[in-house]
OpenMM code with the backbone's topology and positions (N, CA, C; nanometers):
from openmm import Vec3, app, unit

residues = "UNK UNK UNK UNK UNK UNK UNK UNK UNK UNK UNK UNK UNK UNK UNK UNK UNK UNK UNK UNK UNK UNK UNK UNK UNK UNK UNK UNK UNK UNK UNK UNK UNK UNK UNK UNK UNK UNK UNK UNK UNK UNK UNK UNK UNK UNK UNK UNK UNK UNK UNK UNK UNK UNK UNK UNK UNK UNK UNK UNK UNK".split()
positions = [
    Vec3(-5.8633, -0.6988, -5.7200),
    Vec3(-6.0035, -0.6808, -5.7543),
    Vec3(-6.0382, -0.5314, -5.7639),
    Vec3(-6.0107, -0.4322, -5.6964),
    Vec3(-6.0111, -0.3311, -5.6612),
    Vec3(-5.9651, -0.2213, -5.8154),
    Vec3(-5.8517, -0.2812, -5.8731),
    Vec3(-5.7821, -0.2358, -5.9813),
    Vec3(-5.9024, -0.2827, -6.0754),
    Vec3(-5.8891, -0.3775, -6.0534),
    Vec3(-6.0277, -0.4424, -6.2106),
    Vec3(-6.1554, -0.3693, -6.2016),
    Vec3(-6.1709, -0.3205, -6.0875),
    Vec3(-6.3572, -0.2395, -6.1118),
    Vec3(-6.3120, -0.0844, -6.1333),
    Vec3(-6.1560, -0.0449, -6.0860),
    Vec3(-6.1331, 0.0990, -6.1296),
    Vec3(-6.1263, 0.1432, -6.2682),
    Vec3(-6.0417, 0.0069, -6.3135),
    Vec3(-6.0764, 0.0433, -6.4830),
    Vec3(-6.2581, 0.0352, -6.5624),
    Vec3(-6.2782, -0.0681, -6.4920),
    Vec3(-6.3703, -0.1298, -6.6018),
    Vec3(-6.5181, -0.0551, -6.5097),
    Vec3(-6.5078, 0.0069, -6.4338),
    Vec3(-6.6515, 0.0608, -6.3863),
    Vec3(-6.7591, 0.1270, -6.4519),
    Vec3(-6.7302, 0.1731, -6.5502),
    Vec3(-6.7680, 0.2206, -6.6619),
    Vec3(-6.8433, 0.1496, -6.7681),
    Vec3(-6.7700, 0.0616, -6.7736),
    Vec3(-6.8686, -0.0583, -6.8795),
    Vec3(-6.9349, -0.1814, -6.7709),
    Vec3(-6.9201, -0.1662, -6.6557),
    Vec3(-7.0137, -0.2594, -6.6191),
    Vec3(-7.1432, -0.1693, -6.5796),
    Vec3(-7.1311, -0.0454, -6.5233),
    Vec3(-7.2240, 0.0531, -6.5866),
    Vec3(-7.3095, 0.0476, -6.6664),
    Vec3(-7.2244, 0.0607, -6.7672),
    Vec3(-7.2998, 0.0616, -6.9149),
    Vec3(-7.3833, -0.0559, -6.9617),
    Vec3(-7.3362, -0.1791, -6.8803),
    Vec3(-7.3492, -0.3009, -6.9028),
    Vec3(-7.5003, -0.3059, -6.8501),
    Vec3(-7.4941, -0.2748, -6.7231),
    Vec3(-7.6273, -0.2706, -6.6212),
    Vec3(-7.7382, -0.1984, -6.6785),
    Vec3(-7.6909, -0.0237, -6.7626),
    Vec3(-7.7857, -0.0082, -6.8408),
    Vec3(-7.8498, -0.0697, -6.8900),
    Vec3(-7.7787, -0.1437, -7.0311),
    Vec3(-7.8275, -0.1734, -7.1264),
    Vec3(-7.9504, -0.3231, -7.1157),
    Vec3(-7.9153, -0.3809, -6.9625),
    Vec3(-7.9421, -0.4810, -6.9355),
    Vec3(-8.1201, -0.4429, -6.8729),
    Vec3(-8.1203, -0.2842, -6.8171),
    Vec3(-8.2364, -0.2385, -6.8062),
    Vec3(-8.3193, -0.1955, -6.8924),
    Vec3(-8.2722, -0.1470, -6.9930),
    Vec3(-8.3159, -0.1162, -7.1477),
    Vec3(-8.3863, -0.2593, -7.1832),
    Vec3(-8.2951, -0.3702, -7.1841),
    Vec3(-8.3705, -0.4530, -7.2481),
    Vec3(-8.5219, -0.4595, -7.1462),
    Vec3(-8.4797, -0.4877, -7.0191),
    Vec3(-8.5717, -0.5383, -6.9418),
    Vec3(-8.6892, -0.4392, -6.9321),
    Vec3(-8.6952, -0.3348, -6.9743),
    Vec3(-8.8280, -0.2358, -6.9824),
    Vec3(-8.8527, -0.2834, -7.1149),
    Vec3(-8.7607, -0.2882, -7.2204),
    Vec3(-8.8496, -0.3120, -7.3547),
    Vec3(-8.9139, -0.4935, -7.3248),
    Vec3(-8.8688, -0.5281, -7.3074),
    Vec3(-8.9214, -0.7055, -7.2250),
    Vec3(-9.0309, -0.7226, -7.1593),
    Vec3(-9.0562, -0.6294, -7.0926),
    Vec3(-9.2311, -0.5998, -7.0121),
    Vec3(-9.2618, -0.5121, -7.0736),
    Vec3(-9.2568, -0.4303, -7.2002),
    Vec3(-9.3604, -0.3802, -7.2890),
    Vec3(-9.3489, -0.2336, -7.2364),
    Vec3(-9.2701, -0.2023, -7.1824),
    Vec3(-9.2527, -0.0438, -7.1712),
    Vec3(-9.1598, 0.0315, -7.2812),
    Vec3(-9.2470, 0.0500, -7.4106),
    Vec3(-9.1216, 0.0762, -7.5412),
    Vec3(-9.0947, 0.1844, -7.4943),
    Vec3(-9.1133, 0.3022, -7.4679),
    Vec3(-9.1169, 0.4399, -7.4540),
    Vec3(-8.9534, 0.4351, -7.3693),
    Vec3(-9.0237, 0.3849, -7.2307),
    Vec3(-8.9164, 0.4051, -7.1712),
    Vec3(-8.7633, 0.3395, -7.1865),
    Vec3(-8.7678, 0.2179, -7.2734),
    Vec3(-8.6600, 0.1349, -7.2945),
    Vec3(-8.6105, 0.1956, -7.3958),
    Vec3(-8.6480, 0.2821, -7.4857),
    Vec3(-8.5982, 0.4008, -7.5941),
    Vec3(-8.5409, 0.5021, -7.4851),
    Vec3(-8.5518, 0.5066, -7.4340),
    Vec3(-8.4817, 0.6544, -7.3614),
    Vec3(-8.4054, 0.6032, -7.2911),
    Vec3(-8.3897, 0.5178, -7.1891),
    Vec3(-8.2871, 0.4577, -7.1077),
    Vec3(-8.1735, 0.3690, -7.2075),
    Vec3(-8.1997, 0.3578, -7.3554),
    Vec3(-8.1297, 0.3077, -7.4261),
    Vec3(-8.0199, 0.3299, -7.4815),
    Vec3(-8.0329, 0.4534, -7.4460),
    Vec3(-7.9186, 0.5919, -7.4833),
    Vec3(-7.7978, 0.5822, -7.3554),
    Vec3(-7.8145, 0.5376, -7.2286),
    Vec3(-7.7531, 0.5632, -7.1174),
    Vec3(-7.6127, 0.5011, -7.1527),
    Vec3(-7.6183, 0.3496, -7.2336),
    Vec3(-7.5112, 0.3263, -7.1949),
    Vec3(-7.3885, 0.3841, -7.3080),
    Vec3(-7.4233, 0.4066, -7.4181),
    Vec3(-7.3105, 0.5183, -7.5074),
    Vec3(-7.2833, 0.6198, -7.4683),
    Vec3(-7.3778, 0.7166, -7.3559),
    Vec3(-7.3611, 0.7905, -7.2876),
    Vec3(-7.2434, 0.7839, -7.1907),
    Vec3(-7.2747, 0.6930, -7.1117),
    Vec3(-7.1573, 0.6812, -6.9957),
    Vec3(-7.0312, 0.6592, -7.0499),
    Vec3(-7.0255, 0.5406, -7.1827),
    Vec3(-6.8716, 0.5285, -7.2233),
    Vec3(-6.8329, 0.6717, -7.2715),
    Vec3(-6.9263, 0.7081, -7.3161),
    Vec3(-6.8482, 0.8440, -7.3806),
    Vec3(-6.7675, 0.9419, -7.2735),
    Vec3(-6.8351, 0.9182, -7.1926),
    Vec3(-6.8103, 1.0145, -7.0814),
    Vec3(-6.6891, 0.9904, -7.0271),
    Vec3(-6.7319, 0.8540, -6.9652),
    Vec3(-6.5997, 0.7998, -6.9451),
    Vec3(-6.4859, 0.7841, -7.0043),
    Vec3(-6.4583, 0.8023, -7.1243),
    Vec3(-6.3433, 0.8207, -7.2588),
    Vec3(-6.3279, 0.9499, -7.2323),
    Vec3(-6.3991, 1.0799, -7.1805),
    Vec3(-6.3807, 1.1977, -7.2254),
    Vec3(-6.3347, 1.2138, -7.0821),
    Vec3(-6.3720, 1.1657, -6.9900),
    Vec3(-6.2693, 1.2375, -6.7685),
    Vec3(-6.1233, 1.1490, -6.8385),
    Vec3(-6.1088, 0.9976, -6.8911),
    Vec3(-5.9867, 0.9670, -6.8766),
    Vec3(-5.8802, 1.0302, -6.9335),
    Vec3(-5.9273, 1.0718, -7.1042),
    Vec3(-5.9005, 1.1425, -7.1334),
    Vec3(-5.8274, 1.2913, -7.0662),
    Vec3(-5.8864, 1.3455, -6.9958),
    Vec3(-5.8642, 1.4658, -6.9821),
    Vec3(-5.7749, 1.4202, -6.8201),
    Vec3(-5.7619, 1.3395, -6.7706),
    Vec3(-5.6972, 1.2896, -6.6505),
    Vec3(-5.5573, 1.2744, -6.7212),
    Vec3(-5.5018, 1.2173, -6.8773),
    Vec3(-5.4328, 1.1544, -6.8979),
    Vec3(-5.3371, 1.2353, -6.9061),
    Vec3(-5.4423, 1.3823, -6.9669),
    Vec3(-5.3641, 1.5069, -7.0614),
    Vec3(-5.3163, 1.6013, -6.9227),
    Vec3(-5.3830, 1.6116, -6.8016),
    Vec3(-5.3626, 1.6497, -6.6909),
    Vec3(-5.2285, 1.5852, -6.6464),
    Vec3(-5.2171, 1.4653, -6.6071),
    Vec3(-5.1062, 1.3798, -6.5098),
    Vec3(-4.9673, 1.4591, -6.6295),
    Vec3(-5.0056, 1.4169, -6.7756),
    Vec3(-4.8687, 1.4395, -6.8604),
    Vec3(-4.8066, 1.6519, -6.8442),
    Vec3(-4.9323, 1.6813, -6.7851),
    Vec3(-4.8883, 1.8056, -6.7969),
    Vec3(-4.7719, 1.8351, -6.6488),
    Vec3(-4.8006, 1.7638, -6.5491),
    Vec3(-4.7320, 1.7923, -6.4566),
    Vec3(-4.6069, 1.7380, -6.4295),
] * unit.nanometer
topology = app.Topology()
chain = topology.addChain("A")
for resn in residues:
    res = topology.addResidue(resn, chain)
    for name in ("N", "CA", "C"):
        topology.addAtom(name, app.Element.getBySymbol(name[0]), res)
C-alpha cells in the first residue's frame, strides 16, 4: 500500500483538487473554482518535473 500512494500521490492530489474546483463551482463560487482550477495541472506538472530531475540525479551517480 505504501508503494501505491508513493507513486500515485500526486494524482490523488490532483484528484482532490479538482474534486474542490468542482465543489466551489457547485455552490456558486465561480471566481474561486476558476482559480483553484488550475491546481491540479499544476501539481502534475510539478510532479513530472522533481521525478524527473530525481531520475536524471540517481542515473548520474
Amino acid at each position: 500500500m505504501a508503494h501505491f500512494i508513493n507513486n500515485w500521490y500526486p494524482v490523488i492530489i490532483a484528484f482532490v483538487a479538482l474534486l474542490y474546483s468542482v465543489g466551489m463551482g457547485l455552490t456558486g463560487h465561480a471566481e474561486q473554482a476558476q482559480y483553484s482550477a488550475h491546481w491540479p495541472g499544476t501539481i502534475l506538472l510539478f510532479a513530472i518535473a522533481i521525478r524527473q530531475r530525481r531520475l536524471t540525479n540517481s542515473k548520474k551517480e
